[in-house]
Every structure is written in structure tokens, then in C-alpha cells.
Steps between C-alpha positions, in 0.01 A plus 500: 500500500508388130370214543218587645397746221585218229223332685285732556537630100442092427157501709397772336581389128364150588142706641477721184534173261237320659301816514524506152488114422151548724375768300545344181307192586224702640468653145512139352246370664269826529472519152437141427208489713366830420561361115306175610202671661161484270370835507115550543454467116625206473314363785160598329552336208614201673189490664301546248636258279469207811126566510498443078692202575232386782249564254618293265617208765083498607509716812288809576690665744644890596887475465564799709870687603465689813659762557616675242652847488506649157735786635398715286243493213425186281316442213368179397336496189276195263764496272801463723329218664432313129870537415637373856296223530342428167124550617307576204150529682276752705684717755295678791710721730366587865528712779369435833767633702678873519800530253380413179331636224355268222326592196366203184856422405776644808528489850744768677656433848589787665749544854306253711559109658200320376386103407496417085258203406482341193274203329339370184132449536340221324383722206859529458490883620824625663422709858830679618359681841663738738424506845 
């Protein structure tokens, strides 16, 4: 009869260290990719400097990220876009879509999955557009 509770008590010390062992590399790994994620405002601002970088490559083309959740409220204003990305020209913010709220020099995302366009005309104006 002792033995069997030695092995029992060593199953069950054995199961609660690779519980734990499990656990711990769940954290790991759960905060590295959380940590790795771009959130939304990063996204924008990566989009919007790719269509300055079209621009300046020749191309007149919408660089567009689908999808996007602000989850929450954003605010994207003229002069956060000039010290991201360097743009010293016209800025024209858009909305064509529910979600968004844009006045001369800010556009405000608000709770809802839309489409973000950006691109430099050939007057050099920047259009960021919600839709």
C-alpha cells in the first residue's frame, strides 16, 4: 500500500510541475506577441508614410490598410503626421465613411472597423481619408 501512494504523490508532483512549467511559457510567449503587435496608431502612420514614399518613388496611388479598429478613440492630427514621417506639405483629412470626424488639421476615429487611405497628389497635397 505505500507504494502505491509514493506513486500516486509522484504523478501528482510531476502534473503540478508541468502545470506550472506550461503556464509560465504561456506568459512568455503571450506577452511577446502582444509586445510585438503594432497597434492601430502605428499602422496609420505606417501607411501614411508608404504613400509619401510612393509619392516620391513616381506613383499616384491610394496606399490603403483595411480594417482597422481604433478600439477606442484616435486622434490624428497635421502635426503628428509632420513629426512621424517628416511631411512638411498640405494635409487634407476626410471622411466618407461612419467613425470619423475630421476638421482642417485632425481626424478622430471613434469605436468602429473602417478602411484608412492615404496618397500625395501631384500638387504635393497629402489626402488621409476614412471610409
Amino acid at each position: 500500500m505505500r507504494a502505491q501512494e509514493y506513486t500516486v504523490m509522484n504523478y501528482l508532483v510531476w502534473a503540478v510541475f508541468f502545470a506550472a512549467v506550461m503556464a509560465g511559457a504561456y506568459l512568455v510567449f503571450k506577452n511577446r506577441i502582444v509586445a510585438s503587435t503594432p497597434t492601430p496608431v502605428e499602422q496609420i502612420y505606417d501607411t501614411v508614410r508608404s504613400a509619401i514614399i510612393a509619392h516620391d518613388a513616381g506613383l499616384e496611388k491610394n496606399v490603403c490598410l483595411e480594417r482597422v479598429y481604433p478600439g477606442g478613440s484616435i486622434v490624428i492630427t497635421a502635426s503628428m503626421i509632420e513629426k512621424t514621417t517628416g511631411f512638411r506639405g498640405d494635409i487634407v483629412f476626410e471622411c466618407r465613411g461612419r467613425g470619423c470626424e475630421a476638421t482642417g488639421d485632425s481626424m478622430e476615429l471613434k469605436e468602429r472597423i473602417g478602411t484608412l487611405c492615404a496618397w500625395v497628389d501631384r500638387w504635393g497635397k497629402l489626402h488621409v481619408v476614412w471610409r
